[in-house]
C-alpha positions as CSV (number, residue, x, y, z in Angstrom):
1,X,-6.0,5.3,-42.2
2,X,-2.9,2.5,-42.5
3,X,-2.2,0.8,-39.4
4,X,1.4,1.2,-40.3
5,X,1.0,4.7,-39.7
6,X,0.0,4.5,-36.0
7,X,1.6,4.2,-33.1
8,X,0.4,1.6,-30.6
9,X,0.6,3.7,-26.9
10,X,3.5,2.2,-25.0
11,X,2.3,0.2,-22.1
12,X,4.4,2.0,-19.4
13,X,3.1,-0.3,-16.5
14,X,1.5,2.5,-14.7
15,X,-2.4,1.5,-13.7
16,X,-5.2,3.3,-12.2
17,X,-7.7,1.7,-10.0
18,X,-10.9,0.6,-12.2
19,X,-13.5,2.2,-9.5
20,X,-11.9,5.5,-8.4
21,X,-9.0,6.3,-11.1
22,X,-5.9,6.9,-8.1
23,X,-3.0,5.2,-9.5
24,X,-2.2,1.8,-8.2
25,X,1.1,0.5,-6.8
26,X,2.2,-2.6,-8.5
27,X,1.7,-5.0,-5.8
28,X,3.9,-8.4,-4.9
29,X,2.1,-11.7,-5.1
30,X,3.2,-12.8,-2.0
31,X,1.7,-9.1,-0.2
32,X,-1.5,-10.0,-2.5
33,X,-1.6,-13.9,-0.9
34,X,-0.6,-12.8,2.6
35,X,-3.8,-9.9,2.8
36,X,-6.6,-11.4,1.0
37,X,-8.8,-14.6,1.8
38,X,-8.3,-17.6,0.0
39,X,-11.5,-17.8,-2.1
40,X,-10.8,-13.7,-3.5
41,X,-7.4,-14.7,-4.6
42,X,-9.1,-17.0,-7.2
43,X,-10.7,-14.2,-8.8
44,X,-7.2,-12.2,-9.5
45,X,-4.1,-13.2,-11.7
46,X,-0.7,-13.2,-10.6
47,X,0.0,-10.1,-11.0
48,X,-2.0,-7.3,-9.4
49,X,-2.2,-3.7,-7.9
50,X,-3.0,-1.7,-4.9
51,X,-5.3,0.6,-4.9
52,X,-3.5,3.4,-2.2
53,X,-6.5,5.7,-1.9
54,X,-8.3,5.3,1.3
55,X,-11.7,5.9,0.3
56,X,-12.0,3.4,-2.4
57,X,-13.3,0.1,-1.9
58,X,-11.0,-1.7,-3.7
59,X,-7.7,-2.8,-2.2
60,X,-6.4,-5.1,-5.2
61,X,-7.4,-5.3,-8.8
62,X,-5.2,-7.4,-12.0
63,X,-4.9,-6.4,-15.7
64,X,-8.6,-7.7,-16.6
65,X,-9.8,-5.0,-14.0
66,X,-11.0,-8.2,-12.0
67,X,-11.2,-6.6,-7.7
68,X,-10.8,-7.3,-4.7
69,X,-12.5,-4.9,-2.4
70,X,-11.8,-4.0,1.4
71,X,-14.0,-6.7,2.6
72,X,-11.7,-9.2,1.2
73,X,-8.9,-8.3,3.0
74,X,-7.6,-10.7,6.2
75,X,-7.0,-7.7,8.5
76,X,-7.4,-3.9,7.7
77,X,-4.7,-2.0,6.4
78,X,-3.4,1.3,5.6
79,X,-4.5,3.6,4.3
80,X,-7.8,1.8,3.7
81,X,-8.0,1.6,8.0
82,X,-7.0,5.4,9.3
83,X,-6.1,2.7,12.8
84,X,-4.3,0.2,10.8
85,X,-0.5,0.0,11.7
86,X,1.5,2.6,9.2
87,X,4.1,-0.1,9.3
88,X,3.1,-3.7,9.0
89,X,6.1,-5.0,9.9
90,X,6.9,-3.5,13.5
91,X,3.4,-2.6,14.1
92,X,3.9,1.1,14.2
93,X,0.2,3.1,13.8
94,X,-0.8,7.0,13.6
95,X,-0.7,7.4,17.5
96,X,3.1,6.4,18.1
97,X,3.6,9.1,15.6
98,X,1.4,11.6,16.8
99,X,2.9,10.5,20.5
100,X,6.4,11.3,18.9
101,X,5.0,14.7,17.8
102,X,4.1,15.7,21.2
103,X,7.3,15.0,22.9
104,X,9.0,16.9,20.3
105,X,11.1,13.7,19.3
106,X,11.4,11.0,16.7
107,X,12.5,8.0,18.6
108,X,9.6,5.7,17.5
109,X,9.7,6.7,13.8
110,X,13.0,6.7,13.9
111,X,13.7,3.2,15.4
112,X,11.4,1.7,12.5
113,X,13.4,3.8,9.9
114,X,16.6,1.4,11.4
115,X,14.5,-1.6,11.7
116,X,13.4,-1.6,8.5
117,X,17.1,-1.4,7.1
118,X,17.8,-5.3,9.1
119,X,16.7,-8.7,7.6
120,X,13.5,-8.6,10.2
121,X,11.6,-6.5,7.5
122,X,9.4,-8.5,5.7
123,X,7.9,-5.3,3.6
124,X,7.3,-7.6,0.2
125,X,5.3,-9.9,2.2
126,X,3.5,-7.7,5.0
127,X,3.0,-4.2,3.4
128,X,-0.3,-4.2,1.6
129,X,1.3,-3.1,-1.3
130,X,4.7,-4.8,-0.6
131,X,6.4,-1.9,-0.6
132,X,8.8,-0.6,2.5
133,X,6.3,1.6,4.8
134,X,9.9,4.3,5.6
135,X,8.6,6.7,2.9
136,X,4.6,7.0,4.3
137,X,5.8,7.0,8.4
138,X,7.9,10.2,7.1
139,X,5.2,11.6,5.3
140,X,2.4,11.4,7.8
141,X,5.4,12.1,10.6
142,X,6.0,15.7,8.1
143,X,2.2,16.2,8.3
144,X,1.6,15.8,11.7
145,X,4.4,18.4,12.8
146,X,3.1,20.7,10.4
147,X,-0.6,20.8,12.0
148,X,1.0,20.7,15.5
């Protein structure tokens, strides 16, 4: 068939981790620098993605599908730790919300909701995926009160 009959698929900048298909979140360089070792950020282009499923091994990958995994990574994160801080910003981790839960209030979830509206948030630098953390501390916060 003529090329000039087909349609090239859009690239619509949406990517899906090489090893376990999840999509990825588009990732900041500066969150990339600030979470992985020196010597893996050699093996990744500028721009890369985070792999947001907690049971893969790989926490960043680029556009030539190049990774790198978990064990690259300066500290754990979430959601690849289940103890790493929800919030890398203001430290905030799966027990203040579950505490919060149990005394029938949201004053810690709700104080980083505030804080993370100030100039102290440093989301595009500290979240793993250098996104704000607001939208997962509600989500786990929704999940927790609905087991409770």
């Amino acid at each position: 068939m003529n090329k000039a009959f087909i349609r090239e698929p859009e690239d619509t900048g949406q990517r899906h981790c090489p090893r376990c298909g999840s999509l990825a979140v588009p990732a900041g360089a500066a969150a990339v620098r600030e979470h992985l070792v020196p010597e893996a950020l050699t093996n990744l282009s500028e721009t890369a993605w985070f792999c947001p499923f907690p049971r893969c091994e790989v926490a960043y990958f680029d556009t030539f599908e190049r990774v790198a995994t978990i064990d690259r990574l300066r500290y754990p994160v979430w959601p690849k730790d289940a103890e790493a801080p929800l919030c890398s910003c203001f430290r905030l981790t799966r027990d203040d919300i579950e505490q919060d839960i149990r005394e029938g209030g949201v004053t810690r979830v709700r104080a980083v909701v505030e804080k993370a509206k100030t100039a102290e948030a440093r989301c595009t630098v500290l979240a793993p995926d250098g996104r704000p953390c607001v939208a997962e501390v509600q989500r786990y916060y929704m999940k927790c009160r609905q087991n409770a």
